[in-house]
N, C-alpha and C positions, 0 to 999 in steps of 0.2 A: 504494500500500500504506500502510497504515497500524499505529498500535502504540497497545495499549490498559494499560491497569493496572487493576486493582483496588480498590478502599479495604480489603479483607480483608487482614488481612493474619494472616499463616500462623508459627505457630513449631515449626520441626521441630528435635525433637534431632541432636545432632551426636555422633559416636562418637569415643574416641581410639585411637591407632594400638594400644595394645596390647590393646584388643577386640576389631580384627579384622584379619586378615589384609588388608593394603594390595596387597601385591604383588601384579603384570599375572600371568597367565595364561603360563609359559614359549609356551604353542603362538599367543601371539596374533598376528593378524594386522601390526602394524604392526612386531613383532620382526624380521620376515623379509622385509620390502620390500628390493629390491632399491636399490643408492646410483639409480638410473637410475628406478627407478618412485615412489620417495621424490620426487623433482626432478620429474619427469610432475605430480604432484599438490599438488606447492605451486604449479608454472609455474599451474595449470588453477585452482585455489584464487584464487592473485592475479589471474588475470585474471577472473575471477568479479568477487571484489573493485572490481576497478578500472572495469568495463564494468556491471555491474549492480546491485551492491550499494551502494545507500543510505551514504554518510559523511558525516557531518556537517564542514560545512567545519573548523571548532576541533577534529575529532578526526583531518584528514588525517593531520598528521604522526607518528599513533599506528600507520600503516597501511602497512604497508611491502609493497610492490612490486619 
């Protein structure tokens, strides 16, 4: 795999918080993960991480496991 950039380069406005409403969704999904399915999905996350995903050596110890 590999990773590319552009020379474009792009300027997008930024909003502040009191333009717009910041606050998650009460109903959103990640409000209501169970403590047990929370844990399922970082265990599955890091091992992603660790097993398949690309680190550069100088950024291992950014990469918690």
């Amino acid at each position: 795999r590999t990773i590319g950039f552009t020379d474009t380069i792009e300027i997008i406005p930024a909003h502040r918080k009191t333009e717009y409403n910041r606050r998650s969704d009460k109903y959103a999904t990640f409000k209501n993960l169970t403590p047990d399915l929370k844990s399922e999905i970082r265990d599955e996350l890091n091992t992603y991480k660790m097993r398949e995903m690309a680190v550069h050596v100088e950024s291992m110890g950014n990469t918690a496991f």
